[in-house]
PDB file with one MODEL, atoms N, CA, C and O in Angstrom:
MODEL        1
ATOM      1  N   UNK A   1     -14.604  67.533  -1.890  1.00  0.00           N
ATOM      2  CA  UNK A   1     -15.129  68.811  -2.306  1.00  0.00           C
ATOM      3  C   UNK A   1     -15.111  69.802  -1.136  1.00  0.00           C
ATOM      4  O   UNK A   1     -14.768  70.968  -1.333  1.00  0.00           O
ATOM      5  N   UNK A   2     -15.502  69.332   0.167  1.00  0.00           N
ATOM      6  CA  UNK A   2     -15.338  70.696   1.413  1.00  0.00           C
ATOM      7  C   UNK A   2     -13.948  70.425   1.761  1.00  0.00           C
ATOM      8  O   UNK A   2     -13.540  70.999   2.771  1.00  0.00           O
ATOM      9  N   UNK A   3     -13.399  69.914   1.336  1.00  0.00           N
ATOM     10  CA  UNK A   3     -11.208  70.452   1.569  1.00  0.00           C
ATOM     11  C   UNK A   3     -11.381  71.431   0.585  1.00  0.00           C
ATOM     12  O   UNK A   3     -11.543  72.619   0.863  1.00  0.00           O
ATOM     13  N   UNK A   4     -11.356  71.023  -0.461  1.00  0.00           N
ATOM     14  CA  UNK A   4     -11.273  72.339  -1.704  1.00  0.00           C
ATOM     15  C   UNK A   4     -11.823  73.576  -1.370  1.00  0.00           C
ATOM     16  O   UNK A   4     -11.052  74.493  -1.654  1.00  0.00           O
ATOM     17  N   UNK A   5     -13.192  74.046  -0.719  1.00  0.00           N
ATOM     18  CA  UNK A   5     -14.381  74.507  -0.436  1.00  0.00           C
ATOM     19  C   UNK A   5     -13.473  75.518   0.176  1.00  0.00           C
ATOM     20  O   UNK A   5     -13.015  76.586  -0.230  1.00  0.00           O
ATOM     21  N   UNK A   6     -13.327  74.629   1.624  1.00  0.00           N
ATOM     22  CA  UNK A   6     -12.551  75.113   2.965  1.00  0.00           C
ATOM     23  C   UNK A   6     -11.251  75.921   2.378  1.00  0.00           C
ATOM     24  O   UNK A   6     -10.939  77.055   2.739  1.00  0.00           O
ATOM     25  N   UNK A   7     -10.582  75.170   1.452  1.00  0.00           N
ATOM     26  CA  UNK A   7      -9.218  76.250   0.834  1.00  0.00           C
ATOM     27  C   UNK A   7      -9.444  77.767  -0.100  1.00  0.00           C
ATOM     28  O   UNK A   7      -8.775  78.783  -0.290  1.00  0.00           O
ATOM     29  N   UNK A   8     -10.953  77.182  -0.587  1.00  0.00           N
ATOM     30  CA  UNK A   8     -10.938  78.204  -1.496  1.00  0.00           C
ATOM     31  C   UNK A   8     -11.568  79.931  -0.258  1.00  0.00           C
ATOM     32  O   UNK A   8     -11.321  81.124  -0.432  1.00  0.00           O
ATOM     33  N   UNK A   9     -12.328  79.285   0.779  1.00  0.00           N
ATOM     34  CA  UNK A   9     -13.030  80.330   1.695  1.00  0.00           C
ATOM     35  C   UNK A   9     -11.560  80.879   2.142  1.00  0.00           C
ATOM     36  O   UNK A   9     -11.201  81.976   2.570  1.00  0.00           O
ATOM     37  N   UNK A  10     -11.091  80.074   1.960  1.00  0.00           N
ATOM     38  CA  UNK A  10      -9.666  80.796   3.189  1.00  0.00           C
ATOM     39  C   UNK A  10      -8.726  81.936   2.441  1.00  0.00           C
ATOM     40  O   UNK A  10      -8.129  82.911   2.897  1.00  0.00           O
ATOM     41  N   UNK A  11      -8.891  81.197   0.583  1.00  0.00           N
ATOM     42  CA  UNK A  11      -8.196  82.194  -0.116  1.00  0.00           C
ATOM     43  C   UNK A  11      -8.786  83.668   0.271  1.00  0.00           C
ATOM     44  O   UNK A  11      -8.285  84.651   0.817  1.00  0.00           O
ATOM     45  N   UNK A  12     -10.062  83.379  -0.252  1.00  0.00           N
ATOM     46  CA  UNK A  12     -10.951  84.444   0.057  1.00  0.00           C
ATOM     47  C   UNK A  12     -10.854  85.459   0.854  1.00  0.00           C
ATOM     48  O   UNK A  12     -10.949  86.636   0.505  1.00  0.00           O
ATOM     49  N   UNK A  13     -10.531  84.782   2.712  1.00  0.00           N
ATOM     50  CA  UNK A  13     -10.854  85.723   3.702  1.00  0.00           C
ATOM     51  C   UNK A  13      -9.033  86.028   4.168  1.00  0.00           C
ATOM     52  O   UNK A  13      -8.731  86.653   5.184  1.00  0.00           O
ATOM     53  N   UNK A  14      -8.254  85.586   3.431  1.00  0.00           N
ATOM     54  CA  UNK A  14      -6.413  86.273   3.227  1.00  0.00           C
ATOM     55  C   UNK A  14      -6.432  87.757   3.052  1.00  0.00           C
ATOM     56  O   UNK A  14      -7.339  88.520   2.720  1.00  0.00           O
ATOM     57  N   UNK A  15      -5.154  87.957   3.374  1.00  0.00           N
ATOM     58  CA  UNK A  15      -4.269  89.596   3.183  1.00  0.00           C
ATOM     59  C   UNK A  15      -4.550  89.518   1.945  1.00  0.00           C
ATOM     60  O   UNK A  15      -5.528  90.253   1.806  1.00  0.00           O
ATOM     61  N   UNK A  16      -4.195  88.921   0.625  1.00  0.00           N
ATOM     62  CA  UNK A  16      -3.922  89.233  -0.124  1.00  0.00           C
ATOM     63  C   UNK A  16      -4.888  89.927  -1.199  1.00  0.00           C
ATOM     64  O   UNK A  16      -4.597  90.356  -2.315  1.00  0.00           O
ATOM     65  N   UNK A  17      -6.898  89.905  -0.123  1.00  0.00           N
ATOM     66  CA  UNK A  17      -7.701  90.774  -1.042  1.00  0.00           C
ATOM     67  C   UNK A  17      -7.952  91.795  -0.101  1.00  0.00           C
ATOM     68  O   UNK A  17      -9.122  92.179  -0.082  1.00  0.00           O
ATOM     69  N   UNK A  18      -7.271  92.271   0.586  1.00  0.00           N
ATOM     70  CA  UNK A  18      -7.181  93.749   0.979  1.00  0.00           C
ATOM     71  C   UNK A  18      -7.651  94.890   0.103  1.00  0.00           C
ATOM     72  O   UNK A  18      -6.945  95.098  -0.884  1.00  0.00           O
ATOM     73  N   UNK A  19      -8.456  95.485   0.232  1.00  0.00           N
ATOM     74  CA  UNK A  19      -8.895  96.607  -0.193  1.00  0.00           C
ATOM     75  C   UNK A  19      -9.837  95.867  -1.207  1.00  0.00           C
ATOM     76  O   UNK A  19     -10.338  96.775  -1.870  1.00  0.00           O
ATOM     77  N   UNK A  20     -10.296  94.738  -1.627  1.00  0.00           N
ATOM     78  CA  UNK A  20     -11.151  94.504  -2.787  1.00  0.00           C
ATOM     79  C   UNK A  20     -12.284  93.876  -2.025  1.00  0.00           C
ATOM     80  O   UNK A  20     -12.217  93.337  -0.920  1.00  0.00           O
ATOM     81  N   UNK A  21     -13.574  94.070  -2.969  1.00  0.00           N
ATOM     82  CA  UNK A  21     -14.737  93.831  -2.234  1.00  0.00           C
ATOM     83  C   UNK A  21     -15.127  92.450  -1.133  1.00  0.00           C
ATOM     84  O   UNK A  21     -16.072  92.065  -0.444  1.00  0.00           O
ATOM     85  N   UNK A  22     -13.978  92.105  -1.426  1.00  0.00           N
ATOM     86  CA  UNK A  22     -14.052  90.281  -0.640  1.00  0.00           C
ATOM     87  C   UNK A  22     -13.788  90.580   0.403  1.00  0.00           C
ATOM     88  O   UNK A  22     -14.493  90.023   1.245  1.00  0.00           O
ATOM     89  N   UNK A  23     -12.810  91.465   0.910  1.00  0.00           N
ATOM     90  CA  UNK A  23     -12.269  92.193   2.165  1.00  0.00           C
ATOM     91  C   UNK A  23     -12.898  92.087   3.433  1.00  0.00           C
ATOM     92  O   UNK A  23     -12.539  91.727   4.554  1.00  0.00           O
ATOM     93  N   UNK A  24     -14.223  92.619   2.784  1.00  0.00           N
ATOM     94  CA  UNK A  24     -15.556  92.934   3.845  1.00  0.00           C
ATOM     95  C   UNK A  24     -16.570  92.073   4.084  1.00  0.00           C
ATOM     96  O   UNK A  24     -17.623  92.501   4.557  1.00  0.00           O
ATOM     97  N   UNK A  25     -16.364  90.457   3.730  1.00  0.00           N
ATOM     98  CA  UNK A  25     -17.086  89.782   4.094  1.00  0.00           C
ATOM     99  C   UNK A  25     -15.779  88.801   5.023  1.00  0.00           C
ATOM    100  O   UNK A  25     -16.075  87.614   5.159  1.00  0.00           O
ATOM    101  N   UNK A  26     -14.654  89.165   5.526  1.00  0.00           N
ATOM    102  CA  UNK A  26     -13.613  88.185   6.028  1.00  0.00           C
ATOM    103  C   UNK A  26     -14.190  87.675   6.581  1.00  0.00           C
ATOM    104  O   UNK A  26     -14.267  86.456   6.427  1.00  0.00           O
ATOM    105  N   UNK A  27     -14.877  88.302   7.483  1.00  0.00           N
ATOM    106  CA  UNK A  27     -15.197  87.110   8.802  1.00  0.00           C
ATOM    107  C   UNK A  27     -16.369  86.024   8.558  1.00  0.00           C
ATOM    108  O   UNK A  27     -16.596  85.216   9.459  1.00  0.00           O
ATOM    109  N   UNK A  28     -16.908  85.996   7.697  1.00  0.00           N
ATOM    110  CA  UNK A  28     -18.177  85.311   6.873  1.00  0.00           C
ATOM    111  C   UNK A  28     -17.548  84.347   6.174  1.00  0.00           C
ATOM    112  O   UNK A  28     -18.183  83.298   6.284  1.00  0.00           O
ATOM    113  N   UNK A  29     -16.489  84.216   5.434  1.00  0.00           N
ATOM    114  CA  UNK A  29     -15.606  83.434   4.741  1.00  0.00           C
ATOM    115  C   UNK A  29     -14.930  82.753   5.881  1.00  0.00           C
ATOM    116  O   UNK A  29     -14.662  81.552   5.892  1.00  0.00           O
ATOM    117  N   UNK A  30     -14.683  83.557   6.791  1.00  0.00           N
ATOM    118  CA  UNK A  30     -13.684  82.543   7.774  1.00  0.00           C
ATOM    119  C   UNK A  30     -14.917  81.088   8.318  1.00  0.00           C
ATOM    120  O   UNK A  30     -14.832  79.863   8.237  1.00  0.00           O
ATOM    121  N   UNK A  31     -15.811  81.882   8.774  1.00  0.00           N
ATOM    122  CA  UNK A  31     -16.814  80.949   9.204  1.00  0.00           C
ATOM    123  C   UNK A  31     -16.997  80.049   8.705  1.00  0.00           C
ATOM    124  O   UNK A  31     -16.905  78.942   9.234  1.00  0.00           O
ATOM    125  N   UNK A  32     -17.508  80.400   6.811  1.00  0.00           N
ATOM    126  CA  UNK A  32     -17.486  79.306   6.517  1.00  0.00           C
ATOM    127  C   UNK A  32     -16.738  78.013   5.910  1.00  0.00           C
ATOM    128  O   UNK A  32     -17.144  76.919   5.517  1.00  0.00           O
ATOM    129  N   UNK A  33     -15.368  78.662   6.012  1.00  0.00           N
ATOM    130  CA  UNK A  33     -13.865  77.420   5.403  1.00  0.00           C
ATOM    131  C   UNK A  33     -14.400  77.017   7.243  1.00  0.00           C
ATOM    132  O   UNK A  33     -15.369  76.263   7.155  1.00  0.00           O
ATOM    133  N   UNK A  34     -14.111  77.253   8.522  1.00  0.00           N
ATOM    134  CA  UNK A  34     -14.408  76.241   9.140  1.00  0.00           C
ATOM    135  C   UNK A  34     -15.186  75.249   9.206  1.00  0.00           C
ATOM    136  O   UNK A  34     -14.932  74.138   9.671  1.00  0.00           O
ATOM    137  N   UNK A  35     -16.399  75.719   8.624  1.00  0.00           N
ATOM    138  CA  UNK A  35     -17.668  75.076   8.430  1.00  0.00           C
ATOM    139  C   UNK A  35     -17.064  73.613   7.714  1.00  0.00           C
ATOM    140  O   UNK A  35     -17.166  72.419   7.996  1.00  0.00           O
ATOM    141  N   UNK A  36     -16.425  74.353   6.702  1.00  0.00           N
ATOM    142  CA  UNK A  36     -16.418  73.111   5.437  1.00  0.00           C
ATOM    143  C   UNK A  36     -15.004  72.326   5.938  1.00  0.00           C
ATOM    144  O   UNK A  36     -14.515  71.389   5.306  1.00  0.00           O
ATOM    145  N   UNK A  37     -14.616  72.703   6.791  1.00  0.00           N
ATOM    146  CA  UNK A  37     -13.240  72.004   6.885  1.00  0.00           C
ATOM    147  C   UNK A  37     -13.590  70.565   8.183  1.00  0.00           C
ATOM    148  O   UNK A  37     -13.204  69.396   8.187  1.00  0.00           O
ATOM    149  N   UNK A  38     -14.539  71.405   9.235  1.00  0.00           N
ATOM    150  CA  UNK A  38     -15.559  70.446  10.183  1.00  0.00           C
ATOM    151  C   UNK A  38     -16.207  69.269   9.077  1.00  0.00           C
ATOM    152  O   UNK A  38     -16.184  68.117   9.511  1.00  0.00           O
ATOM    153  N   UNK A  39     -16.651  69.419   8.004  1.00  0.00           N
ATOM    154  CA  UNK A  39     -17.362  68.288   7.073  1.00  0.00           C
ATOM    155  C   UNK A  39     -15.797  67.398   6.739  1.00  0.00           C
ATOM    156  O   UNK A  39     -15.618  66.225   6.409  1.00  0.00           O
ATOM    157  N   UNK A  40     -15.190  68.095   6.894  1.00  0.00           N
ATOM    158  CA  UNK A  40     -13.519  67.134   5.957  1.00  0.00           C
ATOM    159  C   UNK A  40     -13.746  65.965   7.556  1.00  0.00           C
ATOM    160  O   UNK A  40     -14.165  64.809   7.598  1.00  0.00           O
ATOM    161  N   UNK A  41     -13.324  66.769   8.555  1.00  0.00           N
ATOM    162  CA  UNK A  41     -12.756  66.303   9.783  1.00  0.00           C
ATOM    163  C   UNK A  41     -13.669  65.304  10.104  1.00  0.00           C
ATOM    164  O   UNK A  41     -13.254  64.189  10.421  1.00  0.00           O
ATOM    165  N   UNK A  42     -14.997  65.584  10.059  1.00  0.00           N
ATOM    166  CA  UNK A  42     -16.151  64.458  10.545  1.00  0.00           C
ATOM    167  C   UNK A  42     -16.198  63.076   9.298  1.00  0.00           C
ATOM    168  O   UNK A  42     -16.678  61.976   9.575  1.00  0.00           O
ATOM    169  N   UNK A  43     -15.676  63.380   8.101  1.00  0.00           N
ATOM    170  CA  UNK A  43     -15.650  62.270   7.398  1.00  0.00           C
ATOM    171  C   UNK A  43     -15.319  61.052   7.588  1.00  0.00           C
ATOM    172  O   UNK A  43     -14.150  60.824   7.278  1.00  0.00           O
ATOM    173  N   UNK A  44     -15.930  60.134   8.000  1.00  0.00           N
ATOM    174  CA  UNK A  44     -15.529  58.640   8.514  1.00  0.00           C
ATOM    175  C   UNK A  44     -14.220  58.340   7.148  1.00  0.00           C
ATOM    176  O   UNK A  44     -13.119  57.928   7.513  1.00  0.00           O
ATOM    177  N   UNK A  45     -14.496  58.601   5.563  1.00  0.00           N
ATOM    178  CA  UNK A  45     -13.950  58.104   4.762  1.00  0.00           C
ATOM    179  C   UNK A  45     -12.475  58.700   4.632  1.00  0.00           C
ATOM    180  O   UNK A  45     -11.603  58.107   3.997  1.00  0.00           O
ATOM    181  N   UNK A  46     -12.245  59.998   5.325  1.00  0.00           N
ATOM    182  CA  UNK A  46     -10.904  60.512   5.291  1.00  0.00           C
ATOM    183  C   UNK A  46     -10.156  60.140   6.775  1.00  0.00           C
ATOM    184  O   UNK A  46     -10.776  59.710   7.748  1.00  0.00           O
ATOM    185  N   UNK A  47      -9.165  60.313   6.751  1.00  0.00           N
ATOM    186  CA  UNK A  47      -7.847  60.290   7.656  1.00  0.00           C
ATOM    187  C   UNK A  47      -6.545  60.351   7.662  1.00  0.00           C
ATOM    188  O   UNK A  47      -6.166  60.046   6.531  1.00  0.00           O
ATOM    189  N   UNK A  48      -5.808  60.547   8.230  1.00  0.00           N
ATOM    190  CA  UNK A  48      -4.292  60.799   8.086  1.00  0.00           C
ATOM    191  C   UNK A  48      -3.667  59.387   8.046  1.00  0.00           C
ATOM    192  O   UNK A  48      -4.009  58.473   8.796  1.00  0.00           O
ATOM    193  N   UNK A  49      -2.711  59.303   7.087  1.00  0.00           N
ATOM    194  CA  UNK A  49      -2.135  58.225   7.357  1.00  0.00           C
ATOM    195  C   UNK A  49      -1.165  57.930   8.236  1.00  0.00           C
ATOM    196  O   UNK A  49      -0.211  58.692   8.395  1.00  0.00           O
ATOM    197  N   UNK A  50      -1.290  56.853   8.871  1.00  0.00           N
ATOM    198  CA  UNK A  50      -0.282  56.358  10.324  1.00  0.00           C
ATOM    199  C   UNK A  50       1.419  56.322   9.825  1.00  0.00           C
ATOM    200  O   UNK A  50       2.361  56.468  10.603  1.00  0.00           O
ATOM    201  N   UNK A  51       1.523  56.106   8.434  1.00  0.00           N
ATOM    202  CA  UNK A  51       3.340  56.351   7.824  1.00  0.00           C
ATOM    203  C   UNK A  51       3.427  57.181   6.530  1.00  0.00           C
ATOM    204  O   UNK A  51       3.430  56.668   5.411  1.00  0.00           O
ATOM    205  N   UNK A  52       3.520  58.919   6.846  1.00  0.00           N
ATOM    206  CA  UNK A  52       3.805  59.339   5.656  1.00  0.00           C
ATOM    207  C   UNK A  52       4.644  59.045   4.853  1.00  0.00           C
ATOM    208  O   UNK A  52       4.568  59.739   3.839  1.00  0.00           O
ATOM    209  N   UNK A  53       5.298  58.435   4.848  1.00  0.00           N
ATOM    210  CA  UNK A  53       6.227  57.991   3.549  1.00  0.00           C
ATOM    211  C   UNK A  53       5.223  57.080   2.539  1.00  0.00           C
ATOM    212  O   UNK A  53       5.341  56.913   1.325  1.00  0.00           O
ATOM    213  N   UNK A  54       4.232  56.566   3.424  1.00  0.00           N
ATOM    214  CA  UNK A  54       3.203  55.609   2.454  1.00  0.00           C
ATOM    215  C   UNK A  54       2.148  56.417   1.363  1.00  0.00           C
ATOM    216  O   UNK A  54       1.451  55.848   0.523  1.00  0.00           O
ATOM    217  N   UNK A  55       2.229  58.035   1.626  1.00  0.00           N
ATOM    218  CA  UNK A  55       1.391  58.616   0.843  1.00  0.00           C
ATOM    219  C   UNK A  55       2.272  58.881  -0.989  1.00  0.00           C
ATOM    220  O   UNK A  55       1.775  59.307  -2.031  1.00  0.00           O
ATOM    221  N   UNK A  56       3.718  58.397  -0.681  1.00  0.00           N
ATOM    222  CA  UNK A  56       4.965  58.663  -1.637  1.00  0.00           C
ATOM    223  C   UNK A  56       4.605  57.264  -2.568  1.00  0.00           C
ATOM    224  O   UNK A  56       4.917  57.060  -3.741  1.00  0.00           O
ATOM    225  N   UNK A  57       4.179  56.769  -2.050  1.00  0.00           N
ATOM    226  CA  UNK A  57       4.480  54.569  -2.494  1.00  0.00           C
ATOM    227  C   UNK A  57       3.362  54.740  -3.787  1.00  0.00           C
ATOM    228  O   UNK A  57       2.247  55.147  -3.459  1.00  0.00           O
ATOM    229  N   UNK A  58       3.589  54.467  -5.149  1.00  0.00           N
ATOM    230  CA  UNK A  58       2.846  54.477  -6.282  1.00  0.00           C
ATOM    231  C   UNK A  58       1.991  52.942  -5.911  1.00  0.00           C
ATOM    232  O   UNK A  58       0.964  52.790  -6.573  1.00  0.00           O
ATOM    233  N   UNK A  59       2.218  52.197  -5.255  1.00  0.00           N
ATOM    234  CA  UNK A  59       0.885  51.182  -5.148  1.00  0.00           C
ATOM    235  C   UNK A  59      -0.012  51.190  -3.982  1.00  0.00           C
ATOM    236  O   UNK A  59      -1.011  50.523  -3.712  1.00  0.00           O
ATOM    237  N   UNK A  60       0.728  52.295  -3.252  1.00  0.00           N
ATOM    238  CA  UNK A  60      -0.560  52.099  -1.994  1.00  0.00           C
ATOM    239  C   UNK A  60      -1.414  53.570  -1.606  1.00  0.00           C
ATOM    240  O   UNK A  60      -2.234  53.803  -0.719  1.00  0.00           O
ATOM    241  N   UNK A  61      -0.600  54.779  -3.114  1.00  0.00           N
ATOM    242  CA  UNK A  61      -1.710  56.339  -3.309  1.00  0.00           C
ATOM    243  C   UNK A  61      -2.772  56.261  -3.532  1.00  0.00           C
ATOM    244  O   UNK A  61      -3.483  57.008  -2.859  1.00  0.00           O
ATOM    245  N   UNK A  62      -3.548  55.267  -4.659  1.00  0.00           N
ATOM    246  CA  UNK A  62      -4.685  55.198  -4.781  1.00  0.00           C
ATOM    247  C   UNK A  62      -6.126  55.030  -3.589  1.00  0.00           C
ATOM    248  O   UNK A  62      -7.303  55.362  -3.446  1.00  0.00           O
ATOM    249  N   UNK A  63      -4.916  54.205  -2.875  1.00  0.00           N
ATOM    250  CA  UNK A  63      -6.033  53.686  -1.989  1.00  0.00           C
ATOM    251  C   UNK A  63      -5.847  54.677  -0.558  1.00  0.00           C
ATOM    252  O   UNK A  63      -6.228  54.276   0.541  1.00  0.00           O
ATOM    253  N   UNK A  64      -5.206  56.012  -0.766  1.00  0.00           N
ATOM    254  CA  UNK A  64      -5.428  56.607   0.415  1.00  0.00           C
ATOM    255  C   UNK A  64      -6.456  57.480   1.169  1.00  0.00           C
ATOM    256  O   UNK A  64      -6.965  58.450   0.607  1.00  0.00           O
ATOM    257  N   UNK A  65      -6.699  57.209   2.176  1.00  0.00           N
ATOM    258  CA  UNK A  65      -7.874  58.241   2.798  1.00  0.00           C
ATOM    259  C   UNK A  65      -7.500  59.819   3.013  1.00  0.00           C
ATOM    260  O   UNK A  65      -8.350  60.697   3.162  1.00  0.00           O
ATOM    261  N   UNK A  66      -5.949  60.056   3.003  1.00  0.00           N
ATOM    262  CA  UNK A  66      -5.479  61.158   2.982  1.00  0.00           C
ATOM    263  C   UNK A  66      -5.480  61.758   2.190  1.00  0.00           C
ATOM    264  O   UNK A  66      -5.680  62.935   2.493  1.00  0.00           O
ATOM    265  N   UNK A  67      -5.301  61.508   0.838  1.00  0.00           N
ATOM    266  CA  UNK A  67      -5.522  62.360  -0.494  1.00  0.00           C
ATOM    267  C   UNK A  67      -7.070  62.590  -0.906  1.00  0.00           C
ATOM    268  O   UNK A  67      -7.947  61.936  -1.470  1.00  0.00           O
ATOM    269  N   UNK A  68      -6.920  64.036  -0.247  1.00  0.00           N
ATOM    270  CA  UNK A  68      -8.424  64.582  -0.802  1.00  0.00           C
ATOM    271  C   UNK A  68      -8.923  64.282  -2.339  1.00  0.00           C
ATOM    272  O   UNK A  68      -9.870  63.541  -2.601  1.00  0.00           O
ATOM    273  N   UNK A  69      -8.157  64.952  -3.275  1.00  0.00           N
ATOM    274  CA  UNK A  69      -8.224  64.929  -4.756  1.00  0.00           C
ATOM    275  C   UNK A  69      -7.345  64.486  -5.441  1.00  0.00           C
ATOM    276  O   UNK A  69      -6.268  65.065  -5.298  1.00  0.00           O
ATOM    277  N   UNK A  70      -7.366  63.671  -6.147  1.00  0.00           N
ATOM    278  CA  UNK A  70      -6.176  63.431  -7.171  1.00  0.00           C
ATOM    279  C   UNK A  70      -7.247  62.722  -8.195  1.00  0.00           C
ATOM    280  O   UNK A  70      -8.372  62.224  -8.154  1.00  0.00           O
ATOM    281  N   UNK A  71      -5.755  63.098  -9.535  1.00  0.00           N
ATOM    282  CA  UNK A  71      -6.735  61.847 -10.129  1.00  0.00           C
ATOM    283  C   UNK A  71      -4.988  61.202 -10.830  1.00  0.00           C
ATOM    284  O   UNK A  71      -3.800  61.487 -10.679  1.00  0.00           O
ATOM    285  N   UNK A  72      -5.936  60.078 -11.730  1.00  0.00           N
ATOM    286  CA  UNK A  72      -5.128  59.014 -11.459  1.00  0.00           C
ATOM    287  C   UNK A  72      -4.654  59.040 -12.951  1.00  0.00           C
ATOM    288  O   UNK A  72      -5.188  59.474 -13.972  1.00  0.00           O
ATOM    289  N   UNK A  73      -3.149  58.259 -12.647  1.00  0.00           N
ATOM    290  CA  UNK A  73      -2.455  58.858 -14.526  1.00  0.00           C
ATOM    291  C   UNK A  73      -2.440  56.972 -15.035  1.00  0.00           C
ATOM    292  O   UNK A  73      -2.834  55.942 -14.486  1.00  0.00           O
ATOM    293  N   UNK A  74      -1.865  57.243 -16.149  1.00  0.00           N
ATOM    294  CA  UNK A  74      -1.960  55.531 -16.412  1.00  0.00           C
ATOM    295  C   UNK A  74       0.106  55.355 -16.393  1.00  0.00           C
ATOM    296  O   UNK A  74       0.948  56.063 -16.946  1.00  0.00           O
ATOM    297  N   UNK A  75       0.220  54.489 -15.776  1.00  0.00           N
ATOM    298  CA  UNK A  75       1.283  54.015 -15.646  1.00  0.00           C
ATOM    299  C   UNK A  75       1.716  53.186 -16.874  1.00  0.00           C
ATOM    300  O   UNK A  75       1.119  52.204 -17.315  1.00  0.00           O
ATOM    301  N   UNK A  76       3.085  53.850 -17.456  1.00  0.00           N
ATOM    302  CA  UNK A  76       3.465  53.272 -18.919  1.00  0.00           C
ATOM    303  C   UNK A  76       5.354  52.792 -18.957  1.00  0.00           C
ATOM    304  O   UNK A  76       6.281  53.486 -18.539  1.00  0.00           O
ATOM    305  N   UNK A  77       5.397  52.064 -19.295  1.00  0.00           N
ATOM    306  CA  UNK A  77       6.799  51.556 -18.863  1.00  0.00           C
ATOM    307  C   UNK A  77       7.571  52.242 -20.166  1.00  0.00           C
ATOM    308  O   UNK A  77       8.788  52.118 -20.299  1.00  0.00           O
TER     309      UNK A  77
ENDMDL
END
């Protein structure tokens, strides 16, 4: 939830709301996607995985610490 958090503050404090009321809180938004992105980083339960190609492998995604969100489909032959 603070990866998501952290992405959504960042949409927020972007070029792309120039001139709209979000504009004027940038630096308040910036603060706080760091905030929430520090909660990602301190998470004992997340981490990068040591072989990205292993985040590709359909039996070993579930069990990754790298994938913030997903959810899971049912596998049908």
């Amino acid at each position: 939830a603070y990866g998501l958090l952290a992405k959504a503050y960042m949409h927020m404090a972007g070029t792309e709301v120039a001139g709209s009321p979000l504009a004027a809180n940038r630096n308040a938004y910036l603060d706080s996607a760091a905030a929430a992105a520090r909660q990602v980083v301190q998470d004992p339960t997340v981490a990068l995985e040591q072989n990205y190609m292993s985040l590709f492998d359909v039996n070993t995604q579930g069990a990754s610490r790298e994938i913030l969100f997903a959810v899971q489909g049912a596998r049908v032959n």
